[in-house]
C-alpha positions, 0 to 999 in steps of 0.5 A: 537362050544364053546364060548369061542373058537368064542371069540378067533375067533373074538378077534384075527382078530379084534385085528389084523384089529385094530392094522395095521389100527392104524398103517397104519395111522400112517405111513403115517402121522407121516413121515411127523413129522419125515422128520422136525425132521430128517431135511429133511433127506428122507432116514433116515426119511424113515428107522424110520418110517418104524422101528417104525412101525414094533416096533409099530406092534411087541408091540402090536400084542404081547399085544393082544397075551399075553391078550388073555386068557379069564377066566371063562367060557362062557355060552351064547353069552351075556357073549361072548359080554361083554368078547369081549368087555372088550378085544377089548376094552383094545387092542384099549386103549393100541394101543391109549397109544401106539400112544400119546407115540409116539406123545409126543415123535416126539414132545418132538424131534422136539421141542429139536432140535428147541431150538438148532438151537435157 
């Protein structure tokens, strides 16, 4: 089997494990941010975290998608490593990003209605 197709083999489940790992993760921790900003709202709390999650989901499978092509060619398993590496290694930046965007975001909305309520 060619390289570059075990690559892709490989790079796409484990970007898929990463992605609703994190966002599993999230999920369930963040519901408890959303609650205090929603002011103990269950059902709106609920429908944000969980459209948050499906966009948080959308977002970056669609980066994984989008970064899967590998240039060149792969001649031995050690450049499949470091091709591997490299991807995954840009798929679990990009969903860490995509994580302290949403913390700034809970944070920056909590501390907002905090200041209103005085």
């Amino acid at each position: 089997m060619d390289y570059i197709i075990q690559a892709y083999l490989i790079y796409l489940p484990l970007s898929v494990l990463i992605t609703f790992w994190v966002g599993r993760t999230l999920f369930k921790n963040g519901r408890r941010f959303i609650f205090d900003i929603m002011n103990q709202n269950a059902p709106l709390t609920n429908s944000v975290n969980t459209l948050m999650v499906v966009g948080f989901y959308l977002v970056n499978m669609g980066f994984a998608v989008f970064t899967l092509k590998i240039a060149g060619d792969l001649d031995n398993y050690r450049m499949l490593i470091e091709a591997l590496s490299f991807k995954v290694g840009l798929v679990i930046v990009f969903v860490g990003g995509m994580h302290f965007f949403y913390l700034y975001l809970f944070f920056r909305q909590r501390h907002k209605i905090k200041e209103e309520k005085g």
